[in-house]
VEXDREN-2710 file (C-alpha; in Angstrom, 1 decimal):
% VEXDREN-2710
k/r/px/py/pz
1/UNK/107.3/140.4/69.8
2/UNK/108.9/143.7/70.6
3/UNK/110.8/144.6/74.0
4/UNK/111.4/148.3/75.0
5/UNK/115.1/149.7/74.7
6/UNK/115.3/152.4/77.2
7/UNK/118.7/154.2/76.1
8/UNK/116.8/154.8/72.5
9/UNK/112.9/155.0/73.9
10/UNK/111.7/152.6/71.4
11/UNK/110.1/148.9/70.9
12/UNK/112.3/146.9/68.9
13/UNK/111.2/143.9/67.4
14/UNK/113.1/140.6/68.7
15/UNK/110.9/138.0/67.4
16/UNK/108.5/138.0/63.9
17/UNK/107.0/135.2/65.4
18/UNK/106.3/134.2/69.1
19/UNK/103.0/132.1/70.6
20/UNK/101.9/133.5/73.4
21/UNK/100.2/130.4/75.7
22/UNK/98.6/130.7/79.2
23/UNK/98.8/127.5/81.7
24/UNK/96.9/126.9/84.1
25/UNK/99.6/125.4/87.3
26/UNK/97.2/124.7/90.1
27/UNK/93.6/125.9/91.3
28/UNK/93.6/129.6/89.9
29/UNK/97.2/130.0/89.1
30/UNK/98.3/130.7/85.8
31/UNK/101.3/131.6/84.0
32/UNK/101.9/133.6/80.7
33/UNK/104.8/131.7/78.5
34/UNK/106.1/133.8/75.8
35/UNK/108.3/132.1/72.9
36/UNK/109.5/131.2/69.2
37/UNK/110.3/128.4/67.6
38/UNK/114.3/129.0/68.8
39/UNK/113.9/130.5/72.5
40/UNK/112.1/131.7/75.2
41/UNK/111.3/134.9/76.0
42/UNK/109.2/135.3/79.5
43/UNK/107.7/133.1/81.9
44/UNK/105.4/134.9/84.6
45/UNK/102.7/134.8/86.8
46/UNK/99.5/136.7/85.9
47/UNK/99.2/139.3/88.4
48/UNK/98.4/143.3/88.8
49/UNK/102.0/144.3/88.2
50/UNK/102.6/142.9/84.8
51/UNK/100.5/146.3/84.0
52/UNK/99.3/144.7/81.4
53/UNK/97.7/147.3/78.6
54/UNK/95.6/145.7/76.0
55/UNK/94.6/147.7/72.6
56/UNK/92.0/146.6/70.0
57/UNK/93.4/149.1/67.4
58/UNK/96.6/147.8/67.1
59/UNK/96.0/144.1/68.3
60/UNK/98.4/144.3/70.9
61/UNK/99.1/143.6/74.8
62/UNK/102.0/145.5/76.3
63/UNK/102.8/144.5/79.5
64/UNK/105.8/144.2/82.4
65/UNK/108.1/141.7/83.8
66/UNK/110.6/141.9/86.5
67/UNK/113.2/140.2/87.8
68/UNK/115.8/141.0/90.3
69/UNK/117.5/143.3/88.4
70/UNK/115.5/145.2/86.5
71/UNK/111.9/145.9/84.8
72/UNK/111.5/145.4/81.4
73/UNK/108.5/145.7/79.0
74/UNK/107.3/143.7/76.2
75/UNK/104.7/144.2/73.4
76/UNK/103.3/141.4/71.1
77/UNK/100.7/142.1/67.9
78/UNK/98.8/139.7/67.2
79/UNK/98.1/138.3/63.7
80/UNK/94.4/139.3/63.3
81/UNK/91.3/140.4/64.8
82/UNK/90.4/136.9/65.9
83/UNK/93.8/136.2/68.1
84/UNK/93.3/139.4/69.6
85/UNK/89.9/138.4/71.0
86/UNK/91.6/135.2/71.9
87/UNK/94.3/137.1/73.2
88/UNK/92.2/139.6/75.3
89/UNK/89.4/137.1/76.9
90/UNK/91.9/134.6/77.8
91/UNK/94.2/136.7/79.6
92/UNK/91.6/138.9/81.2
93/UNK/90.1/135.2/82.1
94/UNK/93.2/134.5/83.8
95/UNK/93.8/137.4/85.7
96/UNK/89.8/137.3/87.0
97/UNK/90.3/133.6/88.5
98/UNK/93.6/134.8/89.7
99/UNK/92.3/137.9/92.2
100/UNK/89.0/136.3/92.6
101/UNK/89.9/132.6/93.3
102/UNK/86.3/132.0/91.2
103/UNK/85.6/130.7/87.8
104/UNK/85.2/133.3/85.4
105/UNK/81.6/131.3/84.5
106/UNK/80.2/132.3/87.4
107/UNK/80.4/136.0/86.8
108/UNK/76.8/137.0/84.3
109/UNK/77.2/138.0/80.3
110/UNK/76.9/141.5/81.5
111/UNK/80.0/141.5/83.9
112/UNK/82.4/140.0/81.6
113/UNK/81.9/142.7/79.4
114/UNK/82.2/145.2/82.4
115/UNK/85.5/143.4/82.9
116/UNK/86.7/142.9/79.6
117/UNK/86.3/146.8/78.5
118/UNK/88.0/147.4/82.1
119/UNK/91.0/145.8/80.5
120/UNK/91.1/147.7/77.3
121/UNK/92.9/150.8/76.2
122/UNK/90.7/151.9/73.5
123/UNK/87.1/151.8/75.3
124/UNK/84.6/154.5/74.4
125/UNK/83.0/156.7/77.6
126/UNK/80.0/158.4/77.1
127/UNK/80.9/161.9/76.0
128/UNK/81.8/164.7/78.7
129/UNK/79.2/166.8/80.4
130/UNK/77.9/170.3/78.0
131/UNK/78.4/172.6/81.1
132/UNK/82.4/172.2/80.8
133/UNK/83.1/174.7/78.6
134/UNK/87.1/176.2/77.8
135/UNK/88.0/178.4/80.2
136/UNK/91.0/181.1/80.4
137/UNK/93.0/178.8/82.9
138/UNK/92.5/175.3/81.1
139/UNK/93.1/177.3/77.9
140/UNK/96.7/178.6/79.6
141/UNK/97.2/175.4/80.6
142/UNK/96.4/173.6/77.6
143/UNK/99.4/176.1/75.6
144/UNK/101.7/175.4/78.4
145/UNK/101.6/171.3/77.9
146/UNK/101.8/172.1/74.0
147/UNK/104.9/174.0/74.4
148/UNK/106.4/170.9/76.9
149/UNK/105.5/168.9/74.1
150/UNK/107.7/170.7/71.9
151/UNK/110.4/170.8/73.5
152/UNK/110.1/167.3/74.5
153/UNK/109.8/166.2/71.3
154/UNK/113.5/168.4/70.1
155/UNK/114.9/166.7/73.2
156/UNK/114.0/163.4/72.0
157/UNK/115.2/163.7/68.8
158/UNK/118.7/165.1/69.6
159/UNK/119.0/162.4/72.4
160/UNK/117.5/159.9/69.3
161/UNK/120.6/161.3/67.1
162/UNK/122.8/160.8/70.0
163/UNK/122.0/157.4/70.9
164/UNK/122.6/156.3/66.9
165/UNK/125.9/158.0/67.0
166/UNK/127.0/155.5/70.2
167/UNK/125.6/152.7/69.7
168/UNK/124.7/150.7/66.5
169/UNK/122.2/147.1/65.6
170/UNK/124.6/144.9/66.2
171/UNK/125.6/146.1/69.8
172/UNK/121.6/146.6/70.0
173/UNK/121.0/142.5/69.6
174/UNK/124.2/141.7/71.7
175/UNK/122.8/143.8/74.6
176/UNK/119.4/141.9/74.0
177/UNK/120.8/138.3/73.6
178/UNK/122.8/139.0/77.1
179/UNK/119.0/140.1/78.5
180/UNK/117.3/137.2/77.2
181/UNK/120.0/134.4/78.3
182/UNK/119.8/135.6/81.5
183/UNK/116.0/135.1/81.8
184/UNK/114.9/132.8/84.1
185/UNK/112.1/129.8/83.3
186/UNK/109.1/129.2/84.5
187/UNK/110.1/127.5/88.0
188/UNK/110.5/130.3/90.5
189/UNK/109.7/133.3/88.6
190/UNK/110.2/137.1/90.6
191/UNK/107.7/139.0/89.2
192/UNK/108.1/141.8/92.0
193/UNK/110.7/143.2/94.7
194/UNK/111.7/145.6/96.5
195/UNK/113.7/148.4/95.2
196/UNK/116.0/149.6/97.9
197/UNK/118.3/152.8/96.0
198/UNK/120.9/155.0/97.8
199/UNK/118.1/158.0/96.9
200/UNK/116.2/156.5/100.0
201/UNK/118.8/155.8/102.5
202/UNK/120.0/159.4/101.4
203/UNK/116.9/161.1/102.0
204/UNK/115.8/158.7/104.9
205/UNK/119.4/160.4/106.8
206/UNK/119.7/163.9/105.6
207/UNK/118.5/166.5/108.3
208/UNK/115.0/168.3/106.9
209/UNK/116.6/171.6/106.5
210/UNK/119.2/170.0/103.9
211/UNK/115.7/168.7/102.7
212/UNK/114.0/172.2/102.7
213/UNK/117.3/173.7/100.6
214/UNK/117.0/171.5/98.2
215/UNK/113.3/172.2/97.8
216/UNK/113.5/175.8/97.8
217/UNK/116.4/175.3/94.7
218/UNK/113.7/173.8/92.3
219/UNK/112.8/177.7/90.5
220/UNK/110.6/178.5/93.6
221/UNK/107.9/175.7/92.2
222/UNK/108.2/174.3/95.7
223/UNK/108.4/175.3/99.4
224/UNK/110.0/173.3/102.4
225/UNK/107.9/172.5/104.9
226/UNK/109.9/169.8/106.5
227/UNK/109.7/170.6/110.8
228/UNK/110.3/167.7/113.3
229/UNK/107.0/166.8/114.0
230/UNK/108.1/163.7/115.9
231/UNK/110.2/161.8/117.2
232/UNK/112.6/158.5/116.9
233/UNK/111.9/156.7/113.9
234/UNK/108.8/158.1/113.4
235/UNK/107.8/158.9/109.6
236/UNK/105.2/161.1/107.8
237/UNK/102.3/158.7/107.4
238/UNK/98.7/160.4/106.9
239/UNK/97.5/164.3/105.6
240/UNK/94.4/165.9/105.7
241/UNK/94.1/169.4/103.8
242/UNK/91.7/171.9/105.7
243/UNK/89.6/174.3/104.2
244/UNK/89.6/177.1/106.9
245/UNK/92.3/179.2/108.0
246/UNK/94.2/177.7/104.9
247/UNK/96.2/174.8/107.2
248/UNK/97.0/171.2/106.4
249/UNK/97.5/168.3/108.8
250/UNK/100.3/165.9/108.7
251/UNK/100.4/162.4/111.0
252/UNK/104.0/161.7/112.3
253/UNK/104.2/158.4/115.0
254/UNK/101.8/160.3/117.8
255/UNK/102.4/163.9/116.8
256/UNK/100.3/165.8/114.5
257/UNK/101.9/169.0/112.0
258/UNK/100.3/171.5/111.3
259/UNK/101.2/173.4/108.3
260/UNK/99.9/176.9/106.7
261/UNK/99.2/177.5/103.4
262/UNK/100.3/181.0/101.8
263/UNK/99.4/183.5/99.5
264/UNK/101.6/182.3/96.8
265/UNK/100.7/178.5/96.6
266/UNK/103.8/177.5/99.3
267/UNK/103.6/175.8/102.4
268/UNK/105.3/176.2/105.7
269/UNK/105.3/174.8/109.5
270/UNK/102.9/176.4/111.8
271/UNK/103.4/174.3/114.4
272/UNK/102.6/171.1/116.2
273/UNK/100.5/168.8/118.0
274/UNK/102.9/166.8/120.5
275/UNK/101.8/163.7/122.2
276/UNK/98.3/162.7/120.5
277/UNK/96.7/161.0/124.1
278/UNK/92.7/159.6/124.4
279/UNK/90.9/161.2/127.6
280/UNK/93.0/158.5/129.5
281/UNK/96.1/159.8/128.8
282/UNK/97.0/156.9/126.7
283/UNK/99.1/157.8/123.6
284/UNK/98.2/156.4/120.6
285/UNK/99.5/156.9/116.3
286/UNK/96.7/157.5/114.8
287/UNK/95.6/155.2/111.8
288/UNK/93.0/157.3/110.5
289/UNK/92.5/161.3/110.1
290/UNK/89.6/163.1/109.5
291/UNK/88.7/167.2/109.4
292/UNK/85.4/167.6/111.1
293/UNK/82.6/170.5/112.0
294/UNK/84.1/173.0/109.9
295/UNK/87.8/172.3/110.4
296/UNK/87.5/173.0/114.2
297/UNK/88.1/169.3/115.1
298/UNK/90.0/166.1/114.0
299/UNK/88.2/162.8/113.7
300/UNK/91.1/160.5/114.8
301/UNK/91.1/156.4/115.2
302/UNK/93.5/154.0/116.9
303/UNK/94.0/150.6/114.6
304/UNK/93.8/149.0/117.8
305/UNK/90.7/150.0/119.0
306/UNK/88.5/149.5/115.9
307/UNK/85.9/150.3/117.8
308/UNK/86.3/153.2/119.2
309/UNK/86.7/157.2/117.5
310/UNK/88.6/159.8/118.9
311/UNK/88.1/163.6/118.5
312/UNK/90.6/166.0/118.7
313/UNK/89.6/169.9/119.6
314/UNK/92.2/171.8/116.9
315/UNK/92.0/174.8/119.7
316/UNK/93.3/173.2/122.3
317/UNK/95.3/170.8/120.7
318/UNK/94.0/167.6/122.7
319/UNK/91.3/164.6/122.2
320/UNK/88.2/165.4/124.1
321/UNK/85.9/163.2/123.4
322/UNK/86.1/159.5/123.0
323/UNK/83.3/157.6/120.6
324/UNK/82.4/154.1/121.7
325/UNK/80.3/153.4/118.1
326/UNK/79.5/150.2/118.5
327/UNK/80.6/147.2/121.1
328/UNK/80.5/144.4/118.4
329/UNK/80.8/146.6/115.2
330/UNK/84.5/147.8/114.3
331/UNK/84.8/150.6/111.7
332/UNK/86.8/150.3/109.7
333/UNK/87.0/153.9/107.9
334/UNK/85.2/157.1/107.9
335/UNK/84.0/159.8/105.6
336/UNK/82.3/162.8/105.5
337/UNK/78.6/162.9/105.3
338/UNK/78.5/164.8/102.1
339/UNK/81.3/166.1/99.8
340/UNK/81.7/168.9/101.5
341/UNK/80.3/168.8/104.9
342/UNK/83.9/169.6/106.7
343/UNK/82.7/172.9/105.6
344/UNK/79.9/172.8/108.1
345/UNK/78.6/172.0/112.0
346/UNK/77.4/168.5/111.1
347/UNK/78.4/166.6/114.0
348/UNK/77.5/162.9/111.9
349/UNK/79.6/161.0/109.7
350/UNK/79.5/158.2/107.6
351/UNK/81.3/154.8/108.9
352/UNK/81.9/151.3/107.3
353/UNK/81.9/147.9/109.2
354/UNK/83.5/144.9/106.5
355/UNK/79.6/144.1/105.5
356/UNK/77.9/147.3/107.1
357/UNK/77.7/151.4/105.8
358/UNK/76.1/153.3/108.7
359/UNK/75.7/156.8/109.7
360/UNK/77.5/157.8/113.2
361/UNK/76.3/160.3/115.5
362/UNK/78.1/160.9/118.3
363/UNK/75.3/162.6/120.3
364/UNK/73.8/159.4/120.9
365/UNK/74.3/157.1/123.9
366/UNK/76.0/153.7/124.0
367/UNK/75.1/152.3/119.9
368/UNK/76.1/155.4/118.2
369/UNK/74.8/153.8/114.6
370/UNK/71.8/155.6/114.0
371/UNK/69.6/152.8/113.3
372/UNK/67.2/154.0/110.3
373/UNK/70.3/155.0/108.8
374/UNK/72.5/151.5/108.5
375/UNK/72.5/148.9/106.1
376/UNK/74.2/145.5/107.1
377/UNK/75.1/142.7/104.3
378/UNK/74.6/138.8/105.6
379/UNK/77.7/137.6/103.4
380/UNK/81.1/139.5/104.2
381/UNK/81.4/142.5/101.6
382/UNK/84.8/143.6/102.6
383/UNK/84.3/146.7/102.6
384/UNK/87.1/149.3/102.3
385/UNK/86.8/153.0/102.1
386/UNK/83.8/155.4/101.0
387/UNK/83.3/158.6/99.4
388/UNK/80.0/161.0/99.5
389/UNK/78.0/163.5/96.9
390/UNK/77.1/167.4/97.5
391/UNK/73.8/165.4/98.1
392/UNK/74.9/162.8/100.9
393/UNK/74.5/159.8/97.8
394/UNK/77.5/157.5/99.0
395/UNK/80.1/155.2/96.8
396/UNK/81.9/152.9/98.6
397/UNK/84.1/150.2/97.6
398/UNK/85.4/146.7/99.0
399/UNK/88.6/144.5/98.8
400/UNK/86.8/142.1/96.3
401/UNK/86.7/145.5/94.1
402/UNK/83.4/145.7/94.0
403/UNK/81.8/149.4/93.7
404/UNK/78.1/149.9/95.0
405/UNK/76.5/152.9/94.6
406/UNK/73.6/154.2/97.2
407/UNK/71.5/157.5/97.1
408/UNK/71.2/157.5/100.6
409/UNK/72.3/155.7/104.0
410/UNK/70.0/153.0/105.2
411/UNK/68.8/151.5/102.3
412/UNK/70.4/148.9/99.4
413/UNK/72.9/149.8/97.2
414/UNK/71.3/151.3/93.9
415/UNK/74.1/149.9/91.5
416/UNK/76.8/147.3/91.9
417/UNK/79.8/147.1/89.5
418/UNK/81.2/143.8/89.2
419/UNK/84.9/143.3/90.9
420/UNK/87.8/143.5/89.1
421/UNK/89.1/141.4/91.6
422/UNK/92.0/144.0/92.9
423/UNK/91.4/145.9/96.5
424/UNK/90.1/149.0/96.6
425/UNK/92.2/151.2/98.4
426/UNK/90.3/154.7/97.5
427/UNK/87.8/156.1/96.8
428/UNK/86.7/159.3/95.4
429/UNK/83.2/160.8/93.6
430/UNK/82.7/164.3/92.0
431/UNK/80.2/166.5/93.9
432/UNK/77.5/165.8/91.1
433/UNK/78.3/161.9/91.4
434/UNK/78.9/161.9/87.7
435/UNK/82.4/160.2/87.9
436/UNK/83.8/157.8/90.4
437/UNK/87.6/157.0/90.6
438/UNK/88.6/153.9/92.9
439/UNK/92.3/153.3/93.3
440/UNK/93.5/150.2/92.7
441/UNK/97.5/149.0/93.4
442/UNK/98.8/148.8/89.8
443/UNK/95.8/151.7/87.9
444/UNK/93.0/154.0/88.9
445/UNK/89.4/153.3/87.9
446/UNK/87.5/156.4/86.1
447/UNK/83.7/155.0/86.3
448/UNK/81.0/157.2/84.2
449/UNK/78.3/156.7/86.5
450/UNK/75.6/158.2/83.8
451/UNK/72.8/156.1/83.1
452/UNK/72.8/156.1/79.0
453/UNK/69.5/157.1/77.1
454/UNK/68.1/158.4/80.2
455/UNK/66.0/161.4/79.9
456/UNK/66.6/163.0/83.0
457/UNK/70.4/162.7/83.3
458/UNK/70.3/160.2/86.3
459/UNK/73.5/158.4/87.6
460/UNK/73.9/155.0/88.7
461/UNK/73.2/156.7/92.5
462/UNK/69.6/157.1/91.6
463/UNK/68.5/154.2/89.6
464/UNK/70.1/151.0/88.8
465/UNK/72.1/150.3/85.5
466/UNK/70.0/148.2/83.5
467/UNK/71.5/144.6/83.2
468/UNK/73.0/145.0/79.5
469/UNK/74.3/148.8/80.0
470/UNK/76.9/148.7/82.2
471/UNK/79.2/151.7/82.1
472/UNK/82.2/151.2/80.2
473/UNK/85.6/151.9/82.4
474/UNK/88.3/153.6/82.1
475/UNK/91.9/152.5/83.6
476/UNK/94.2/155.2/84.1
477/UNK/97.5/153.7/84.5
478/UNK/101.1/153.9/83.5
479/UNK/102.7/153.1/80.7
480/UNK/104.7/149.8/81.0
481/UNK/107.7/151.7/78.8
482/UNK/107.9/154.3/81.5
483/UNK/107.9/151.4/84.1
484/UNK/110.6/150.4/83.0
485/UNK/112.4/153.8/83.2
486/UNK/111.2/154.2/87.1
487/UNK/112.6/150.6/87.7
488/UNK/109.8/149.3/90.4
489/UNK/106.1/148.2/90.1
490/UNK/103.4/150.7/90.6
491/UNK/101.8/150.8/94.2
492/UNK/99.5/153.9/93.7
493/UNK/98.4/156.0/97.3
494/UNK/94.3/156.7/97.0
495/UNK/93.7/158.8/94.4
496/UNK/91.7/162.4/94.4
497/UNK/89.4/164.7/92.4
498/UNK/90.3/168.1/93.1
499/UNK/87.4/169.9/95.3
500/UNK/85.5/172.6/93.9
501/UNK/83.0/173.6/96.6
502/UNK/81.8/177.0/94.6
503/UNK/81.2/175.6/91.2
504/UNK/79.4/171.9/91.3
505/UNK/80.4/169.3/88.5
506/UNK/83.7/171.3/87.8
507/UNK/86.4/168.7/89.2
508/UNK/89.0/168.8/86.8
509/UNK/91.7/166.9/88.0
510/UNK/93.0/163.8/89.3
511/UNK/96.0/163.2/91.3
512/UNK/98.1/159.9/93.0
513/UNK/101.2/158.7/93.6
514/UNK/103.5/155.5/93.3
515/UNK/107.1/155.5/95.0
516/UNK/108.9/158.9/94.4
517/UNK/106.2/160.0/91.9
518/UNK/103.2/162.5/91.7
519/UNK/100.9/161.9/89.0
520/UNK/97.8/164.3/87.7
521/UNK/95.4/163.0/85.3
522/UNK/93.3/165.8/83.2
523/UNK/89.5/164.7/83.7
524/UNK/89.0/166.7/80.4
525/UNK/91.0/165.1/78.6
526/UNK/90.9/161.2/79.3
527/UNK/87.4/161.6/78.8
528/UNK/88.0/163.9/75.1
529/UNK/90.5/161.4/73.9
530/UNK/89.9/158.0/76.0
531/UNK/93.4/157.9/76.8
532/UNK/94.1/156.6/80.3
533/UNK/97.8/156.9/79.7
534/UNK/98.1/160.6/79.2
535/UNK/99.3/162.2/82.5
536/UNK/101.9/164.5/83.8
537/UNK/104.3/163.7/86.9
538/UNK/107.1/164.7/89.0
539/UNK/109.7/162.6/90.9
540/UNK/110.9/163.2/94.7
541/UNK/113.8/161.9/96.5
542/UNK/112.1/159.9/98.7
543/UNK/108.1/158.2/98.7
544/UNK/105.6/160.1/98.6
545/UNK/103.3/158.9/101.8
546/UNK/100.4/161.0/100.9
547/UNK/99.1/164.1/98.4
548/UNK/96.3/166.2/97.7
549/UNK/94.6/169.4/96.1
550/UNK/94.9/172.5/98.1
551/UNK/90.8/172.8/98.7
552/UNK/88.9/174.6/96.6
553/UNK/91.3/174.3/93.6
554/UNK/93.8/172.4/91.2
555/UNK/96.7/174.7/91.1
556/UNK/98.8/173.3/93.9
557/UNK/99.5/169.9/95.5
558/UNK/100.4/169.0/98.9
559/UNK/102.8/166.8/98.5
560/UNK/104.0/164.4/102.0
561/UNK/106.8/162.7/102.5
562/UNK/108.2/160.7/105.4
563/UNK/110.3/163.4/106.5
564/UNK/109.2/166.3/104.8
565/UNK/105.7/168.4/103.7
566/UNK/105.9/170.3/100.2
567/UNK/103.7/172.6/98.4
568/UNK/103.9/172.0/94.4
569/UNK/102.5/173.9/91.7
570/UNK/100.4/171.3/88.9
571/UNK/102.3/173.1/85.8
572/UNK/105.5/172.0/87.3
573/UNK/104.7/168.2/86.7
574/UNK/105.3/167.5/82.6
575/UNK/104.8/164.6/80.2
576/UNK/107.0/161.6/81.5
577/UNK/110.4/161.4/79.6
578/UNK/113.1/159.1/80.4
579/UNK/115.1/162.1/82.4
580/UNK/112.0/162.7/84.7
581/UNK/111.7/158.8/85.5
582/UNK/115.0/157.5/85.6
583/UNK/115.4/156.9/89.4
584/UNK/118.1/159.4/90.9
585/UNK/120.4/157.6/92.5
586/UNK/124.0/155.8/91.4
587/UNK/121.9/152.4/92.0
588/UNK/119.7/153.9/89.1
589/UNK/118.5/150.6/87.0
590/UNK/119.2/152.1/83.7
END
């Protein structure tokens, strides 16, 4: 058994031997006891923020644990090939009956597997498509990562030569003995909380021009945008990134920013939307935001009124037209009707019920579902969000975690890839429908949709998977060592593919966020190496409530926060180190 050591950035064995048990302590509950002969280590629940990272290489878990002071991480080889297995199926066992309140018999041979690769590090994807091919900019970007490694790596080692120069084994074990003693058993375990640091009160009361300053300090990689788009208490909450006129959109209590993209990648306020009202006059916050008919109008929705749509007229600044879609069927989210179809008139759009996908048209009377076009589930499917193709095939996903594919509206689901058992809170597809990413709390998940051996290079959108060739997935996640350094558990925003309207199949990138963090994932390279746990971020003062691609291209995020709209450049985030996670504040865990 090893735990991490933040000041030196490295494992360090505290146990040779250690039995690793799982208990089952009431109707899909179960606990993970870790301990020797002499003490014991950890007692948790099984849950999404352990983080846990399993690898059938090295015959190890790593995982996290927190308690009210601090995150830790631990990492325990096993003895042989054959307590790995044990290892891996039991746990993953445990953490399927967990989120999905179901025995783990009940799910088929094929889905297990689905699952059990979902869990694992080291899983094989089919190899990336032939058409992506080096280019100049990858190629740059690729040289400038190799030279952040570099000097990362000098950095470690003097700060390596540091640490051994302060601090010595014996003061090592002492600091781990006062760790341990303090652990607390198996009755009343915290396995999450809530981090509140000064960072956040600071940023949450410092004006947005102290804000913009500060911004504009960082070697010009970002621009201020922060403007008093509202009012009160009022925070940043949603962001939609328009295509035309180069403008982004930015949700604050019932007022709406709008921003303005510039020449050199920044972002500054154009101006703003006051007082978002239906037809009534009736002021509302809008809980959803949508770009529509070629960026001329906004697609809004009022939590309260599930039922009803709103659309906003981006000339004049004001809802004109209220949709009543359906007296007895509330949607609960929208999405364009193709990748790419912001970019066009098409007045239609795609809407989910929990156990219905439908398409909307607003031109009709009364029941705006258009009826050939809807397909309704008996059993409640849950379902969540939805994402569309360049060729209107549609991916949606539920809070079981379930991921269906369909070619087209109005008909079954082509493909349906077993639940993980985490909600799906995102949901995004590459124009070609070759890869799928669904955003769970605690990891993304990258989904080849490919169909292997097949001939004519169809996806799971076209044809079903057959029953013993599920794709493998990929989790993208965080490293439980740098968890530990950023002192919270993850809770990841919906995650994105940049857009590439000009060149189909070429999405590169992948970005999210958890807390104060951006995070990019190289499509390119996950897929090369099968690492999920190779990214770059950047840390903020203060959460980041939303983030995107500028459209059309990777080189610049929109980056939202509750008081504050930024513009920042992808080859300013680096490879996590300790400096660039350490939470900045004097309440700093480590």
């Amino acid at each position: 058994l090893y735990m991490f050591d933040a000041p030196s950035g490295e494992f360090v064995q505290v146990a040779k031997e250690v039995a690793l048990t799982v208990v089952e302590v009431g109707k899909y509950e179960y606990y993970m006891n870790v301990a020797s002969n002499d003490r014991s280590f950890t007692s948790q629940v099984i849950e999404p923020e352990m983080n846990a990272v399993f690898n059938h290489d090295h015959g190890s878990l790593i995982w996290n644990y927190f308690d009210q002071n601090r995150a830790y991480s631990f990492s325990m080889v096993t003895v042989d090939a054959k307590h790995y297995e044990a290892l891996h199926q039991g746990m993953t066992r445990a953490a399927y009956e967990t989120l999905n309140q179901e025995s783990w018999n009940k799910a088929t041979v094929a889905s297990q597997d689905y699952i059990l690769d979902a869990y694992e590090e080291d899983v094989d994807m089919l190899p990336e498509p032939e058409m992506w091919t080096s280019d100049e900019e990858d190629e740059e970007y690729e040289e400038e990562e190799e030279v952040e490694e570099e000097d990362d790596e000098e950095e470690e080692e003097e700060e390596d030569e540091e640490s051994d120069k302060e601090e010595d084994e014996e003061s090592d074990e002492d600091e781990i003995d006062k760790i341990f003693n303090r652990a607390p058993g198996s009755q009343g375990v915290k396995t999450s909380r809530e981090v509140e640091t000064e960072s956040e009160s600071e940023s949450e009361s410092e004006s947005e021009s102290e804000s913009e300053d500060e911004s504009e300090g960082e070697s010009g990689a970002e621009s201020g945008a922060g403007a008093d788009t509202g009012s009160g208490a009022a925070k940043n909450s949603k962001l939609a990134v328009g295509y035309k006129h180069g403008r982004s959109f930015v949700v604050r209590g019932s007022r709406i920013g709008v921003f303005r993209h510039t020449d050199g990648d920044e972002i500054v306020f154009d101006t703003s939307i006051n007082h978002v009202d239906d037809t009534r006059g009736r002021e509302f916050t809008p809980s959803t935001m949508m770009l529509h008919e070629q960026d001329s109008a906004l697609v809004l929705q009022d939590a309260q009124r599930p039922n009803e749509l709103f659309k906003m007229d981006l000339e004049y600044g004001k809802v004109v037209e209220e949709w009543r879609v359906h007296e007895d069927v509330p949607t609960v989210a929208v999405a364009p009707t193709t990748k790419y179809a912001q970019m066009t008139g098409d007045r239609t759009l795609v809407g989910l019920s929990h156990n219905m996908l439908y398409r909307i048209d607003p031109r009709l009377r009364d029941n705006m579902i258009v009826q050939d076009q809807q397909q309704a589930y008996v059993t409640k499917s849950h379902f969540t969000t939805a994402a569309a193709t360049e060729s209107g095939a549609v991916a949606v996903g539920s809070a079981k975690g379930e991921i269906r594919l369909f070619d087209r509206l109005g008909v079954r689901a082509k493909t349906v890839l077993p639940a993980l058992g985490e909600p799906i809170l995102g949901i995004d597809v590459t124009s070609d429908g070759r890869y799928v990413v669904a955003t769970c709390k605690t990891y993304l998940l990258l989904v080849d949709t490919k169909l292997p051996d097949d001939a004519n290079g169809r996806t799971g959108f076209m044809k079903a998977f057959p029953q013993a060739q599920k794709p493998a997935p990929k989790r993208l996640q965080l490293k439980p060592e740098h968890v530990v350094y950023m002192g919270a558990p993850i809770s990841f925003t919906p995650a994105k593919f940049n857009q590439a309207p000009d060149a189909q199949g070429s999405e590169k990138t992948i970005v999210t966020s958890t807390g104060p963090f951006v995070v990019t994932w190289n499509l390119r390279r996950v897929l090369g190496t099968g690492r999920g746990d190779a990214y770059h971020i950047k840390q903020y003062q203060d959460t980041v409530v939303a983030d995107n691609f500028r459209f059309g291209q990777d080189r610049s995020i929109v980056v939202t926060l509750p008081n504050d709209v930024l513009s920042v450049k992808r080859s300013q985030l680096a490879k996590p180190t300790r400096e660039s996670l350490m939470i900045r504040s004097s309440g700093s865990l480590l």
